[in-house]
Structures are given as C-alpha cells and as structure tokens.
C-alpha positions, 0 to 999 in steps of 0.5 A, a space after each residue: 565746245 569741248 573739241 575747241 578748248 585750247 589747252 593752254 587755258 585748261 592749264 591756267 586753270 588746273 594752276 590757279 585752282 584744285 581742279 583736276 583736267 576733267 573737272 577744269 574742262 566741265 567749269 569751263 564749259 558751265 561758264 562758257 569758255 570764259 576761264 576768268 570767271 572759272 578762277 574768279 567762282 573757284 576763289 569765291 567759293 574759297 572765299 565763302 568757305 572762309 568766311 563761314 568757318 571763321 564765324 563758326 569757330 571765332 566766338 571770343 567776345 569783341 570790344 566795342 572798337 573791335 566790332 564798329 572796324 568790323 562793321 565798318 570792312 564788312 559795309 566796304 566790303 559789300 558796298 565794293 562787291 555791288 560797284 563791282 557788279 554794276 560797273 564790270 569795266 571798273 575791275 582789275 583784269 586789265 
C-alpha cells in the first residue's frame, strides 16, 4: 500500500492539515487510502479539542436565553452529527 500512494494525495493532505509526509502517509494507510476521512478525522480532533477547551475556560454564568440557544446548537448539532452517519450519501463531498 505504501509503494502505491500517489503523491498528489499525500500533498492534499500535508496542505489541509499539520502533518508532516511521514505522519500524512501512516493516516493514510490507517484509513485505508481514503484521504477524505484523513482530513475529516484530523478536523474532528481539532474540533473536539475546541470544544473541550472552550468548556474548560468559558465558566461566566448564562442567562436563561443564553443557555436555552445553547441547548437548542447542541440538540442541532448532534442530531445533524447522527443524519450524517446514518445516511453518508446526504454529505457535501459532491
């Protein structure tokens, strides 16, 4: 698999993430070659990371209106997440 990993792909990935060549070709053999769910797991990691750290630092108190919005992106949000997975033809890769 390494042998046949064209390099055009390994520089789609080092350019829409951090990783170095060495580190770009090991994701791509974990995934299986598919370099779309390198990126996609490389910003969900990113994604996570965010999450946790705004959580961790944000504690200013909310008011009511701002705590039902938030409730109200994070039921959209997941419930998006789980549309997604189910039905992997209703994603934007066109």
């Amino acid at each position: 698999m390494e042998n046949n990993i064209p390099a055009n792909i390994i520089d789609i990935i080092i350019s829409q993430t951090n990783y170095n060549k060495d580190t770009a070709k090991e994701e791509l053999i974990k995934c299986n070659g598919d370099h779309i769910k390198v990126i996609r797991n490389y910003l969900q990691k990113d994604i996570t990371y965010k999450k946790c750290k705004q959580h961790t630092y944000n504690k200013e108190p909310l008011t009511l209106n701002q705590e039902i919005f938030k409730q109200f992106r994070l039921k959209f949000n997941n419930q998006n997440n789980i549309v997604q997975t189910k039905d992997p033809a209703s994603s934007y890769d066109s």
